[in-house]
C-alpha positions in Angstrom: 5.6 -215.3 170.7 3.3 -213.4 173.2 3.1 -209.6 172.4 4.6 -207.5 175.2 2.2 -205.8 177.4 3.3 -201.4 178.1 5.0 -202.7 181.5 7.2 -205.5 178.8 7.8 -202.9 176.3 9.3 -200.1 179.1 11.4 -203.2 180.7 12.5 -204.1 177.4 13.3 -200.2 176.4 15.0 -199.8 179.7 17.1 -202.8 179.2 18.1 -202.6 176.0 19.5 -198.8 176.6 21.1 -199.7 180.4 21.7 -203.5 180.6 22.5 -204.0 176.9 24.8 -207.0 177.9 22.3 -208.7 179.9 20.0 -207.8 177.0 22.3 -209.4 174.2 23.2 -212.6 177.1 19.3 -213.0 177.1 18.9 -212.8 173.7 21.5 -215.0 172.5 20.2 -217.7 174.8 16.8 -217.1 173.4 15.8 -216.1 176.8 15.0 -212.3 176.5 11.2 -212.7 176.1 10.5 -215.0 178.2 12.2 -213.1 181.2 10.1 -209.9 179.9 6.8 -211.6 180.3 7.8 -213.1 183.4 9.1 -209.5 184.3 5.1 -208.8 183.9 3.5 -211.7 185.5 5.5 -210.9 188.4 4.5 -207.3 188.6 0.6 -208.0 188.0 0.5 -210.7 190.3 1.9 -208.6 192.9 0.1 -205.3 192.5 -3.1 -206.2 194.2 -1.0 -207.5 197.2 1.2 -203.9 197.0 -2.0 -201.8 196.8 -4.0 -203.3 199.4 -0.4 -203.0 201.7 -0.1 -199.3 201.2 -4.1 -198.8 201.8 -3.3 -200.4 204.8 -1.5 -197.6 206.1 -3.8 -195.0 204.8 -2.8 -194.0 201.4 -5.4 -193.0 199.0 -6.3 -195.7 196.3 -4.5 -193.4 194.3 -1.2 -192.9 196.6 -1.8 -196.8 196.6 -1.8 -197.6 193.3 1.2 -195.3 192.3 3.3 -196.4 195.0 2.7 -199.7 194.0 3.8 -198.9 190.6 6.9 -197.3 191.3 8.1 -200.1 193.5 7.3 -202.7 191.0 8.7 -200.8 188.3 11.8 -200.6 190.3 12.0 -204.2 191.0 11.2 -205.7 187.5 11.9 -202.7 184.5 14.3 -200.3 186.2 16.6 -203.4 186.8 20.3 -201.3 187.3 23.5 -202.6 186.5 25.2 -205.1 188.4 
């Protein structure tokens, strides 16, 4: 099993304490890992894309960057409840 990157470990964190259904569903179908990494793949293979958007409209490489992060974040660890 891969070892979770910081982004896996916060989604995992944040799942486990919000979404602990989904969590346990995952889990018992031996699918919880494997939706974590691709829960980072996602978000890394995006991020250049996101950055380079936002620098686009004249953000700072820092602005950028954390904007990028926050909406990422948002769309692949701070899943919320269905």
């Amino acid at each position: 099993m891969k070892i979770l990157t910081p982004f896996g470990t916060l989604a995992l964190n944040h799942w486990t304490k919000l979404l602990p259904n989904m969590t346990l569903e995952l889990e018992r179908n031996g699918r919880l890992h494997e939706m974590l990494h691709e829960a980072e793949q996602r978000a890394v293979s995006e991020l250049d894309d996101s950055i380079r958007h936002f620098r686009n409209q004249g953000l700072t490489p820092q602005q950028a960057n954390s904007r990028a992060w926050k909406i990422l974040q948002e769309r692949y660890v701070f899943l919320k409840a269905k």
